[in-house]
Backbone as CSV, one residue per row, in Angstrom:
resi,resn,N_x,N_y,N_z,CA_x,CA_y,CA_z,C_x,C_y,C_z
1,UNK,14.340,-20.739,32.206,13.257,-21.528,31.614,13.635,-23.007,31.572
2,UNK,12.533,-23.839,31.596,12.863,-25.278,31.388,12.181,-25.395,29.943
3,UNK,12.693,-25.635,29.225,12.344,-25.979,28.004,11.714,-27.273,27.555
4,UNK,10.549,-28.021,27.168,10.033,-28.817,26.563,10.233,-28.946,25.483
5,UNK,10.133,-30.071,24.089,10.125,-30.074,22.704,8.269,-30.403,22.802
6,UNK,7.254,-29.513,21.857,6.019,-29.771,21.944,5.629,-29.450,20.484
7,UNK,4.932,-30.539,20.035,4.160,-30.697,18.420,2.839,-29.428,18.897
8,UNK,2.640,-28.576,17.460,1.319,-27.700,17.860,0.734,-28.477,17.231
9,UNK,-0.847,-28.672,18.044,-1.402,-29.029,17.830,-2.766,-28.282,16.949
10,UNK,-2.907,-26.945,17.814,-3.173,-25.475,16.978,-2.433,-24.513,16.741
11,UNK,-2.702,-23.794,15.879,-1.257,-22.491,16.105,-1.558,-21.660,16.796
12,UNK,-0.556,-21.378,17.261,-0.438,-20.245,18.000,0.910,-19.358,17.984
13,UNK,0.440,-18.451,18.244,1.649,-17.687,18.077,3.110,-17.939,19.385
14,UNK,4.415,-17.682,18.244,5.583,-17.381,19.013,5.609,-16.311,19.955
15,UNK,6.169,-16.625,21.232,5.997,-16.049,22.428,6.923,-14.318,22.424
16,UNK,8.126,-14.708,21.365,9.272,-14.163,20.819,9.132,-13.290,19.724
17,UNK,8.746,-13.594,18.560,8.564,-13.089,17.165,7.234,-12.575,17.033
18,UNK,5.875,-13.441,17.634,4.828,-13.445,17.465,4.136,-13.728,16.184
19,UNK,5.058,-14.167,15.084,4.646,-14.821,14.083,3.839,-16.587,14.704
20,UNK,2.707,-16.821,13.866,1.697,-18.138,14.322,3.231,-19.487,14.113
21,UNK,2.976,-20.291,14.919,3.222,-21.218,14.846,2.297,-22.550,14.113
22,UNK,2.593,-22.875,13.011,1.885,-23.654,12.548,1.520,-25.093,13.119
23,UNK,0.108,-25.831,12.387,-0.408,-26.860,13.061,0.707,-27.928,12.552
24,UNK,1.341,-29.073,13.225,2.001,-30.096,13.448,3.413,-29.695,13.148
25,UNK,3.944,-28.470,13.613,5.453,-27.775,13.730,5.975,-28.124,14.995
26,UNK,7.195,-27.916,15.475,7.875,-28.834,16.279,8.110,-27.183,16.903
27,UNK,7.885,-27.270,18.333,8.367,-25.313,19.144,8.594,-26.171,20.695
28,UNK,9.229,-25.363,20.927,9.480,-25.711,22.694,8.565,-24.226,23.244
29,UNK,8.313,-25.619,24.335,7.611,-24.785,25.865,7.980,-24.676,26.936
30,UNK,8.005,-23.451,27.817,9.066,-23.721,29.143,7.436,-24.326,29.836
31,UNK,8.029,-25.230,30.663,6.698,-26.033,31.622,6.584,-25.477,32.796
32,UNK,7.784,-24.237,33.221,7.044,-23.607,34.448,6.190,-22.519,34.434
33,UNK,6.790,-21.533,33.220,6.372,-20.598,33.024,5.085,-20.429,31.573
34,UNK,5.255,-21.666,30.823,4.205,-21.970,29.700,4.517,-21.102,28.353
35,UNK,6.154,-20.475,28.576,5.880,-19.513,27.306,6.475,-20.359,25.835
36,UNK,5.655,-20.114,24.914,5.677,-20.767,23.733,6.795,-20.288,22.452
37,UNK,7.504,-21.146,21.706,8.307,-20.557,20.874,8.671,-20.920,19.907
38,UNK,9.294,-20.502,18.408,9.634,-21.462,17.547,11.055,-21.407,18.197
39,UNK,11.704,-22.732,18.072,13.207,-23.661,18.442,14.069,-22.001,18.196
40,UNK,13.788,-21.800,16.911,14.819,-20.750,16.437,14.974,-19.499,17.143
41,UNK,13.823,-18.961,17.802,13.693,-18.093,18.563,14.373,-17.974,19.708
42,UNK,14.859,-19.151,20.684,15.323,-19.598,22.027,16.416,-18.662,21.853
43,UNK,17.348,-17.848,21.236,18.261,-16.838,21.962,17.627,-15.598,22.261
44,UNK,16.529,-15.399,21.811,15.821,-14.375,21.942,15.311,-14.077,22.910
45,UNK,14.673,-15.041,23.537,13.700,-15.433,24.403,14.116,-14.406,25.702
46,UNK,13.342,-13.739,26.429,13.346,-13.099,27.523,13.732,-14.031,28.521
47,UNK,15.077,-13.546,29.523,15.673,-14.594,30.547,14.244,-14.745,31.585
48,UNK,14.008,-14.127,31.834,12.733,-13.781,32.876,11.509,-15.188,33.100
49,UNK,11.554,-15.634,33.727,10.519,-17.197,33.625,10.080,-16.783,34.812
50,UNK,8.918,-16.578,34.759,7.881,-16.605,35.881,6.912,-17.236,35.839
51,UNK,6.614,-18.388,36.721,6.138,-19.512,36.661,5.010,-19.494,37.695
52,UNK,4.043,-20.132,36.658,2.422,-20.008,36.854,1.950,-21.100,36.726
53,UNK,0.642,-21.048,37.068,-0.330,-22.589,36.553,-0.873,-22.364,35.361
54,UNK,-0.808,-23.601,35.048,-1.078,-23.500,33.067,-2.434,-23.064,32.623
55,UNK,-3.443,-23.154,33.536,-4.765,-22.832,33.364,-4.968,-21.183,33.516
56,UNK,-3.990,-20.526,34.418,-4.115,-18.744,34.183,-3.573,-18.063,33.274
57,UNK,-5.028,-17.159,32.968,-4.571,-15.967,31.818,-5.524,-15.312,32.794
58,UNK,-5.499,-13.870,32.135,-6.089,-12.747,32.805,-7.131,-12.578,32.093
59,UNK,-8.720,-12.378,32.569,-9.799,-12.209,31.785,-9.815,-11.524,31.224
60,UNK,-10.614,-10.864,29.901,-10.798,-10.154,28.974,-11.082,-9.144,29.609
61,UNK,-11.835,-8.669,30.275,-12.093,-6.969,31.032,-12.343,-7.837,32.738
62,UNK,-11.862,-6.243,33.487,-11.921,-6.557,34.816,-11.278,-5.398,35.499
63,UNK,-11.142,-5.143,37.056,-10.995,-3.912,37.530,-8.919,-3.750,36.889
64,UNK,-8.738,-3.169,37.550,-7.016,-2.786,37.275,-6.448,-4.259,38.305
65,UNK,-7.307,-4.170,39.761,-6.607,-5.189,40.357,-6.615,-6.581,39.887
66,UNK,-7.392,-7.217,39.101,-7.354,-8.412,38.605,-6.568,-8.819,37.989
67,UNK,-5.726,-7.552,36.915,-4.512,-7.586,36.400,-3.454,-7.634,36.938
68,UNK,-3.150,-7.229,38.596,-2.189,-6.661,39.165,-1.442,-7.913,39.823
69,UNK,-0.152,-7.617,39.515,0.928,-8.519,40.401,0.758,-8.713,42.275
70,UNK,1.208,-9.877,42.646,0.677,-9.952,44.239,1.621,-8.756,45.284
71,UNK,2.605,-8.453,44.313,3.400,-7.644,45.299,3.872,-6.239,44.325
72,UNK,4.311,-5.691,45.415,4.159,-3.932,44.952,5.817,-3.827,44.193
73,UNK,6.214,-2.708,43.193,4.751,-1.899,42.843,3.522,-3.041,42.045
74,UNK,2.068,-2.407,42.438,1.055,-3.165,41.847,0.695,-3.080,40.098
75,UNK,1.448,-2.853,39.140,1.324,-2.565,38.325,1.729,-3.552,37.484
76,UNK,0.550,-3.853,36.569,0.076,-4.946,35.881,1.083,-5.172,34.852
77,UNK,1.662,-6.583,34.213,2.643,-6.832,33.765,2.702,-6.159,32.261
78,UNK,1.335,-6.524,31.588,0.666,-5.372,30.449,1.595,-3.979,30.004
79,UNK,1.356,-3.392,31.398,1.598,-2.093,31.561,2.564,-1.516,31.276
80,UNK,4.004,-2.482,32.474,5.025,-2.732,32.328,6.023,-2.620,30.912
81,UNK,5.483,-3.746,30.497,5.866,-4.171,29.013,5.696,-2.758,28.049
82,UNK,4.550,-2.715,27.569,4.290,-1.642,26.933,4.986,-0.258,26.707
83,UNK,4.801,-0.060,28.437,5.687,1.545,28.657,7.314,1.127,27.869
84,UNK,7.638,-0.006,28.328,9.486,-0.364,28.587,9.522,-0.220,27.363
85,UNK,8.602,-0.870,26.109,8.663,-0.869,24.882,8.708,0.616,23.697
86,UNK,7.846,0.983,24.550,7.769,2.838,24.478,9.022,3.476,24.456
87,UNK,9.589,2.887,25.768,10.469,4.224,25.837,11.644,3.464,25.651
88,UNK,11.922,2.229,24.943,13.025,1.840,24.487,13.424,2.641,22.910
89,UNK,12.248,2.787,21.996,12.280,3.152,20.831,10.865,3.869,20.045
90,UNK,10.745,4.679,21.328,9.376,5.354,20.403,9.626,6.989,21.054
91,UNK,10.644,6.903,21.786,10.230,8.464,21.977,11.199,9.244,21.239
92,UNK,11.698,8.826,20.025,11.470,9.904,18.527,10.958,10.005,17.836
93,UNK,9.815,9.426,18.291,8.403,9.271,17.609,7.284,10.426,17.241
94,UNK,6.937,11.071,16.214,6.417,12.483,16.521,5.025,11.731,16.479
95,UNK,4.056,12.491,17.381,2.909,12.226,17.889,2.402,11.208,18.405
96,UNK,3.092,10.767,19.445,3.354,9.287,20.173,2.074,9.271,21.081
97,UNK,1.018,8.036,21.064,-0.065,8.210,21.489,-1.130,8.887,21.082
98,UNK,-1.044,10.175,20.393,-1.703,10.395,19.229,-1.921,9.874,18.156
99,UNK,-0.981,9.397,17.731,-1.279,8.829,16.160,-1.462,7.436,16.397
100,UNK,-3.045,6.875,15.779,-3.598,5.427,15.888,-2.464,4.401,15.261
101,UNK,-2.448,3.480,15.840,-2.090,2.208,15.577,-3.063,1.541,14.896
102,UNK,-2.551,0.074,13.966,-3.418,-0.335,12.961,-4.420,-0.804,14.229
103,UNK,-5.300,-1.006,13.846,-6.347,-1.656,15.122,-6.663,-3.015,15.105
104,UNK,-6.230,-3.571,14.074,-6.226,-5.001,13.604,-5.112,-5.163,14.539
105,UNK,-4.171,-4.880,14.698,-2.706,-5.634,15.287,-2.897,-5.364,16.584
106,UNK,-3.225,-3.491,16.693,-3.493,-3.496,18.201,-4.470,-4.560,19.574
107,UNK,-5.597,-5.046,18.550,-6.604,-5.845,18.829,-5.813,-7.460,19.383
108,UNK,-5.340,-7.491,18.310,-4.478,-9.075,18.199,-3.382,-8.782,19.778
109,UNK,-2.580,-8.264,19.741,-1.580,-8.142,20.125,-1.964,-8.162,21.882
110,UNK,-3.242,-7.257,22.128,-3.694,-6.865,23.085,-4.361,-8.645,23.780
111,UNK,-4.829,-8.728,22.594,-5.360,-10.516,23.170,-4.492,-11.735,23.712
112,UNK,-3.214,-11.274,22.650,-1.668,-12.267,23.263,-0.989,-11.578,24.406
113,UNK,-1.537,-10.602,24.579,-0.820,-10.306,26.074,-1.479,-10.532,27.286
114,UNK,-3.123,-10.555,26.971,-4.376,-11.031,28.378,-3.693,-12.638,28.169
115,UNK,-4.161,-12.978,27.360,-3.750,-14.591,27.220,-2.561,-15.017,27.621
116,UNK,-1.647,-14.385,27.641,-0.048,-14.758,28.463,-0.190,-14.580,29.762
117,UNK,-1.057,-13.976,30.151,-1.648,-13.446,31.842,-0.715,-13.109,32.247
118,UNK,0.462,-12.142,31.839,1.397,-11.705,32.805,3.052,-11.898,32.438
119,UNK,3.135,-13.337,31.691,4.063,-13.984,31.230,5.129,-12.829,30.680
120,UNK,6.141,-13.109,29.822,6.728,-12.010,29.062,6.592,-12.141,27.665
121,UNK,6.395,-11.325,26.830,6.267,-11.739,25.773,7.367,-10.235,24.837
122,UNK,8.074,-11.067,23.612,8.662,-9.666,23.517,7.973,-9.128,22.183
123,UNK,7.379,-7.650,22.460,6.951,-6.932,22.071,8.005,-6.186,20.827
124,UNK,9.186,-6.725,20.620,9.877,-6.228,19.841,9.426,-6.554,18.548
125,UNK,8.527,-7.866,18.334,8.090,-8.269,17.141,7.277,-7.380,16.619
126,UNK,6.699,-6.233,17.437,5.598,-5.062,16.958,6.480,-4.052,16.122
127,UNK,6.417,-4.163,15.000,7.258,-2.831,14.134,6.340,-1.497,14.068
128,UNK,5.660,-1.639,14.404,5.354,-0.144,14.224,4.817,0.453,16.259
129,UNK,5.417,1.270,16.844,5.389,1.304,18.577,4.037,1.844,18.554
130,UNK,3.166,2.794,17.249,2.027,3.089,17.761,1.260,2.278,18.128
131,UNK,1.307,0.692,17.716,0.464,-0.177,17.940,0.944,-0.607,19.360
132,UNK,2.074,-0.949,20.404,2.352,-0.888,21.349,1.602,0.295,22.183
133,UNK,1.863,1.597,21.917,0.500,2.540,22.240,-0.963,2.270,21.946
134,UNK,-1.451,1.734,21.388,-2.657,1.464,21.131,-2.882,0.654,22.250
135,UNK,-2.317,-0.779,22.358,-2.249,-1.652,23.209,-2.662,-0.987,24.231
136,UNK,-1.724,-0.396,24.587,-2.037,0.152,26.146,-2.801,0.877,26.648
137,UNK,-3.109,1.988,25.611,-4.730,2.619,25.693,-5.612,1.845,25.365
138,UNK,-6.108,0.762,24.492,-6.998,-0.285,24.287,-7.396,-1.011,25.967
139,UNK,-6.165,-1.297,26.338,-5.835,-1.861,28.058,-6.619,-0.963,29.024
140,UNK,-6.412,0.161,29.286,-6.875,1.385,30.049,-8.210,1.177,29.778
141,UNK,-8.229,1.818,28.697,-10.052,1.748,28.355,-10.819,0.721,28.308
142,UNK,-10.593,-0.774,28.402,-11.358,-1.454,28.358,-11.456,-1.951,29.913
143,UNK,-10.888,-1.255,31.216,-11.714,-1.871,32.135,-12.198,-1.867,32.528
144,UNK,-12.943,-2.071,33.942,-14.870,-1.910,34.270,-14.657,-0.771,34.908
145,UNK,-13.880,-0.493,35.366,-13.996,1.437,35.635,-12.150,1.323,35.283
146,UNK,-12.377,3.257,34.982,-10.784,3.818,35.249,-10.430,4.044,36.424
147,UNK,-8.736,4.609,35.766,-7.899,4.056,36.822,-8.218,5.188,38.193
148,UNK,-9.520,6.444,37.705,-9.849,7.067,38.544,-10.815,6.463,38.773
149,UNK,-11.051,5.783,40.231,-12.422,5.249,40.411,-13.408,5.783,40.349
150,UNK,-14.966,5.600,39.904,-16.253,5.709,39.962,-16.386,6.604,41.145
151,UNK,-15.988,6.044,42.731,-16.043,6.585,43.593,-15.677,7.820,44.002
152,UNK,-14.352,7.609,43.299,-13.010,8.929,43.394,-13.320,10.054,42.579
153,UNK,-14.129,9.955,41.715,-14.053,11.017,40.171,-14.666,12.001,40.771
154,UNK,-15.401,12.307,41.440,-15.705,13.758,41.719,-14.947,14.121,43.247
155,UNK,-14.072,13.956,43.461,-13.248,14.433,44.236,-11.810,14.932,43.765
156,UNK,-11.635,14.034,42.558,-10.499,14.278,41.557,-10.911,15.703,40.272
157,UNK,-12.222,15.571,40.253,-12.392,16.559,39.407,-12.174,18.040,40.264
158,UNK,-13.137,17.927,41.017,-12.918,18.981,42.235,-11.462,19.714,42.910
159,UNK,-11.165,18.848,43.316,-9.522,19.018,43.403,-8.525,20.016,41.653
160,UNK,-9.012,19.094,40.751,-8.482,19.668,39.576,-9.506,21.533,39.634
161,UNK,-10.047,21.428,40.265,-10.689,22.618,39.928,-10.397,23.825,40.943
162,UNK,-9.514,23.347,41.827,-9.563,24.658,42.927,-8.016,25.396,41.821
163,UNK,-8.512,26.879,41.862,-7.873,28.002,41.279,-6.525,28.113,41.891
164,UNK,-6.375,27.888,43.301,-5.089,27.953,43.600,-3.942,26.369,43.633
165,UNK,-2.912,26.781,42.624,-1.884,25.732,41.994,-1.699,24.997,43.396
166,UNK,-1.246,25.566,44.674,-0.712,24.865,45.692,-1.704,24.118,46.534
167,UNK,-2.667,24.947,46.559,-3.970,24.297,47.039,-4.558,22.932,46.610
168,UNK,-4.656,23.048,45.060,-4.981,21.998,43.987,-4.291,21.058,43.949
169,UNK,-2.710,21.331,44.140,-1.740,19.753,44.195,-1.860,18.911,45.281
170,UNK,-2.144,19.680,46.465,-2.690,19.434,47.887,-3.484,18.076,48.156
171,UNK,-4.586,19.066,47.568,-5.916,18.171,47.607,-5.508,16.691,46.079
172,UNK,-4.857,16.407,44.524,-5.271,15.777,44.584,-4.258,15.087,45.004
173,UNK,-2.931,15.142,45.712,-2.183,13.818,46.295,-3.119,13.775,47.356
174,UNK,-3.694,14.280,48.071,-4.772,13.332,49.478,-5.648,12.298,48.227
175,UNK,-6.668,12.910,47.583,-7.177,11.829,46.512,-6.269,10.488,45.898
176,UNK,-5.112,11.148,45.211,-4.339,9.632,44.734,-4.341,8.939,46.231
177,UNK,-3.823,9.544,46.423,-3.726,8.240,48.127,-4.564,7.364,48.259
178,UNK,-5.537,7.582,48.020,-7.360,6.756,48.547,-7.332,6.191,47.209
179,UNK,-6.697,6.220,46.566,-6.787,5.457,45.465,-6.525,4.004,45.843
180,UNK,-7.463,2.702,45.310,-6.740,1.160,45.593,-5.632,1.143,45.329
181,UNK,-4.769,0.425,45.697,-3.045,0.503,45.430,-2.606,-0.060,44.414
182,UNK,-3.882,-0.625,43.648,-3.060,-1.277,41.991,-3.089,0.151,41.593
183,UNK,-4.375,0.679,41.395,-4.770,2.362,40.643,-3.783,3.150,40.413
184,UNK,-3.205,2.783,42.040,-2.660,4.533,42.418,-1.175,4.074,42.282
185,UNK,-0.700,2.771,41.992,0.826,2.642,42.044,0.911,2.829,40.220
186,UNK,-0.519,2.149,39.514,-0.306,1.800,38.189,-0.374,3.568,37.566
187,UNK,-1.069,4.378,37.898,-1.225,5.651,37.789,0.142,6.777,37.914
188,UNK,0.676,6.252,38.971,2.242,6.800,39.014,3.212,6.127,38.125
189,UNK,3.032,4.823,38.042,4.084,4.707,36.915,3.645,4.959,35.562
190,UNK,2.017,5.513,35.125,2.246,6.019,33.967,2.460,7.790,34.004
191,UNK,2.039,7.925,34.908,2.371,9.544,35.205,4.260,10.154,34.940
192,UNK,5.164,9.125,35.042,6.714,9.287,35.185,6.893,9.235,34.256
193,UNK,6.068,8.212,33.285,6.124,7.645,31.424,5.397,8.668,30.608
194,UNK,4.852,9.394,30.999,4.249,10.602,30.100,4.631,11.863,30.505
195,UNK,5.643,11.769,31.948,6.596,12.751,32.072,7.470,12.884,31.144
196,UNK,7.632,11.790,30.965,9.623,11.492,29.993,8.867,11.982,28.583
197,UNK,7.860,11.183,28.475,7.522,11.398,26.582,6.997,13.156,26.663
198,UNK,6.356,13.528,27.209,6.510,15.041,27.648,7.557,16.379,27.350
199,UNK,8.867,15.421,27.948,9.900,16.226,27.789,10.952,15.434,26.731
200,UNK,10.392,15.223,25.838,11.087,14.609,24.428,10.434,15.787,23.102
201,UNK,11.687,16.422,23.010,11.156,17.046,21.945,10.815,16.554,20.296
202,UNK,11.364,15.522,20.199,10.808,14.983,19.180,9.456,14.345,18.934
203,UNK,8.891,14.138,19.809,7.199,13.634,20.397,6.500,15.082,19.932
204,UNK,6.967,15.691,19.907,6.201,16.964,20.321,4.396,16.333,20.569
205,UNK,4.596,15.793,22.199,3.550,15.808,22.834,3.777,16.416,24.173
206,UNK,3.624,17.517,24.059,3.490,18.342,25.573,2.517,18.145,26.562
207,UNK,2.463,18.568,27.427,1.260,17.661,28.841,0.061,18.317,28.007
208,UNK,-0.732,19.174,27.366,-1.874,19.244,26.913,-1.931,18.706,26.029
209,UNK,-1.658,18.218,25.376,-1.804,17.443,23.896,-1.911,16.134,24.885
210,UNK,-1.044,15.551,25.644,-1.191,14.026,27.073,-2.532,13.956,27.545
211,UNK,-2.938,15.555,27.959,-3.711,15.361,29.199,-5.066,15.125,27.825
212,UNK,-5.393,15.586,26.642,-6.621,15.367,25.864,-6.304,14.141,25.421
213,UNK,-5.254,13.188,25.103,-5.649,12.468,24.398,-5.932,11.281,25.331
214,UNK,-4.949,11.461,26.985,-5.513,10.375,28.710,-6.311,10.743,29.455
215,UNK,-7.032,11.848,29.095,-7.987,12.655,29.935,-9.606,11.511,30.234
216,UNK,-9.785,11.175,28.750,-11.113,10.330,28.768,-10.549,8.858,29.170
217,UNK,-9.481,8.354,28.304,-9.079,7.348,28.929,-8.385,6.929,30.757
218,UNK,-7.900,7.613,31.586,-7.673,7.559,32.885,-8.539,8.162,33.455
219,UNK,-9.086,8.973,32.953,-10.491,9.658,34.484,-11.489,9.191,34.317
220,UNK,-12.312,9.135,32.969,-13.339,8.939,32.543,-14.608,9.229,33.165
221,UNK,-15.659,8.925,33.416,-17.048,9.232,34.247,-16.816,8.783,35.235
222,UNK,-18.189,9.858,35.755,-18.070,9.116,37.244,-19.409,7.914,37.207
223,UNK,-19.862,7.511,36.266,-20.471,5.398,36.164,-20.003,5.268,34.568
224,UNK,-20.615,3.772,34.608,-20.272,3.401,33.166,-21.039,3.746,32.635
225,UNK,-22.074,3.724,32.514,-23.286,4.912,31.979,-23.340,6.342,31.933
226,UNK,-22.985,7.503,31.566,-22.901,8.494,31.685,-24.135,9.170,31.168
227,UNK,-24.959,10.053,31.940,-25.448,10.609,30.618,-24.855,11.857,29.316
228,UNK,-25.517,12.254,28.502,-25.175,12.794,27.624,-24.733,13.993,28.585
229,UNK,-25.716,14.621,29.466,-24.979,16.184,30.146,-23.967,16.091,30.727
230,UNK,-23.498,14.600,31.014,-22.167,14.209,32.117,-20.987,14.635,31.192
231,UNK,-21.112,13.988,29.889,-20.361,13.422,29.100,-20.051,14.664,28.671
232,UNK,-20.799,15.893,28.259,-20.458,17.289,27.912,-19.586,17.930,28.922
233,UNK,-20.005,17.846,29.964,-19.692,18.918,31.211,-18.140,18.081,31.232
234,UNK,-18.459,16.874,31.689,-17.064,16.137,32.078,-15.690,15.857,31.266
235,UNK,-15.927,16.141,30.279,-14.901,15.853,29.094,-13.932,16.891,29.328
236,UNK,-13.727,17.940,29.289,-13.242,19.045,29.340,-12.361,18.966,30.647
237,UNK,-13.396,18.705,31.744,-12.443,18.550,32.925,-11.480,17.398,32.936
238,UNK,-11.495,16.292,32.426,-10.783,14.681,32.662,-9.872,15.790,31.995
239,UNK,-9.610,16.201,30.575,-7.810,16.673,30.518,-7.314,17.746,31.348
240,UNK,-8.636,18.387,32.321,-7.229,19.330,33.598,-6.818,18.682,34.149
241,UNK,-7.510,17.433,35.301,-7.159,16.317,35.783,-6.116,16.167,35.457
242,UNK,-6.190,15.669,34.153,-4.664,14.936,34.295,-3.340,15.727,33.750
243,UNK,-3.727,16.978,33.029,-2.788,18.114,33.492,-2.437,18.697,35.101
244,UNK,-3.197,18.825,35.111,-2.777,18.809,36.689,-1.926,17.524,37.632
245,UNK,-3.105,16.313,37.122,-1.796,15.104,37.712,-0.686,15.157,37.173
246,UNK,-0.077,15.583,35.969,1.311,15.445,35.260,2.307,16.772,36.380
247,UNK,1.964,18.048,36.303,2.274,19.112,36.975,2.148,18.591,38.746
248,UNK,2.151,17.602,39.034,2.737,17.063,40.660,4.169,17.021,40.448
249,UNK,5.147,17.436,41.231,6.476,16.482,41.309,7.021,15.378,40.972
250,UNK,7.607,14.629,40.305,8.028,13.508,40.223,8.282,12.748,41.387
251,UNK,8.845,13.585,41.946,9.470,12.531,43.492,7.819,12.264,44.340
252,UNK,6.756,12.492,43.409,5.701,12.244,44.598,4.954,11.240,43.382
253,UNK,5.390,10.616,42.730,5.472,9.540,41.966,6.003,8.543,42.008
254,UNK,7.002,8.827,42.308,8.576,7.705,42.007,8.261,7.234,44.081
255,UNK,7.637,7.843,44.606,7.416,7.565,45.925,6.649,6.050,46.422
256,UNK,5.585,5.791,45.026,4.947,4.616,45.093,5.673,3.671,44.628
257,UNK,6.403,3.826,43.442,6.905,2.670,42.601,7.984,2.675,42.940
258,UNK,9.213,3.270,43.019,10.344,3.105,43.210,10.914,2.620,44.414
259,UNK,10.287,2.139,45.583,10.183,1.774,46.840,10.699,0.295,46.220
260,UNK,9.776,-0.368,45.492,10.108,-2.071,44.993,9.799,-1.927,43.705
261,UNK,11.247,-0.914,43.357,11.565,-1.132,41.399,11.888,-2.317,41.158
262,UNK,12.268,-3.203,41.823,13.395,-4.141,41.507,12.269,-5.334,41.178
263,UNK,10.979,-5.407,41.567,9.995,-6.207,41.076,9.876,-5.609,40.259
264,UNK,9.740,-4.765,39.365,9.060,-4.281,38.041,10.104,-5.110,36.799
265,UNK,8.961,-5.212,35.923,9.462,-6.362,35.192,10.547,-5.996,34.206
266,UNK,12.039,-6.628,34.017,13.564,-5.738,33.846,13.467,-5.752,32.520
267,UNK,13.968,-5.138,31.690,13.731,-4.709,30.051,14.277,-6.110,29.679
């Protein structure tokens, strides 16, 4: 980082702590990367400076790719963060992703991370990780389609529906494939992250308890409008879906992302 000395002029929050920085307080700014801090914070600070133009943040809703880094894996910095934060200190967490986060913080928190557009911000200032989970389901669900496309959803449902196990895994890795490559890289790296919290017995969240509570959030309808008979019929199926996506192999996961781990953003 290159560090600036900068008077706030509004507050805003530390990039580090995430406590507000008050109006006419003295914080440094790195000028390549724009991330904001109180002075005291600077050992804290994430080594990581990735340097942007001062005018980008990431819009408030938009597809997965608008979020997505220029190079693979395509998986949005958001994402990144969140999971790393997860599985640094939440998977002795009993009912991880189940149990709501305050929604006040989740809300906030979710806004300083669009607004950093990518930047790093450390999430360690979040004491309670359900709200780090919230975040990230708040993230999922708010974009203009899921991470199963509009297009894709009845081919993904279908697939989840053929009776034979070998048949069914078949068909939906041909589907992930046709997935856009933010979708389908961002989809595998949460598929590996709800593997691990999966097989944590202290979560006791097993892939059906995963697949109901990511079922509506990653598959969702097939438009943004659903009607009411969609919304009956379809609900039920989004958690085989993604029981079924969890029950793929790992190594047919780790196939998208792990190619260029070394871009994924380092704890």
């Amino acid at each position: 980082h290159k560090f600036t000395s900068k008077t706030v002029i509004r507050p805003e929050p530390c990039c580090v702590c995430g406590s507000r920085i008050r109006f006419g307080k003295t914080a440094i700014k790195c000028c390549q990367c724009q991330l904001l801090l109180h002075t005291k914070c600077r050992e804290q600070c994430p080594s990581l400076c990735t340097p942007r133009p001062r005018h980008h943040a990431w819009p408030q809703e938009g597809v997965l790719a608008d979020f997505a880094p220029s190079t693979p894996p395509l998986v949005p910095t958001l994402v990144v963060q969140c999971v790393t934060e997860v599985e640094k200190r939440g998977l002795t967490e009993t009912g991880l992703y189940r149990v709501p986060g305050a929604e006040q913080l989740v809300r906030e928190w979710k806004r300083k991370l669009l607004r950093a557009g990518g930047a790093l911000l450390a999430l360690s200032g979040v004491t309670d990780i359900h709200v780090v989970c919230g975040v990230l389901k708040d993230f999922l669900r708010g974009l203009k389609e899921p991470l199963v496309t509009f297009s894709l959803h009845p081919a993904f449902l279908r697939a989840a529906d053929i009776p034979d196990d070998a048949a069914s895994d078949t068909a939906l890795c041909h589907v992930v494939s046709k997935l856009p490559p933010a979708n389908r890289d961002t989809l595998a790296f949460l598929m590996l992250h709800l593997l691990r919290v999966s097989h944590s017995p202290d979560c006791k969240m097993d892939v059906l308890n995963l697949s109901r509570v990511f079922g509506p959030t990653l598959v969702g309808y097939s438009s943004a409008n659903p009607t009411p008979l969609a919304i009956m019929e379809d609900t039920p199926r989004q958690c085989k879906v993604v029981a079924r996506l969890l029950s793929l192999p790992p190594s047919f996961w780790r196939g998208f992302v792990e190619m260029e781990q070394e871009n994924l953003v380092p704890v």
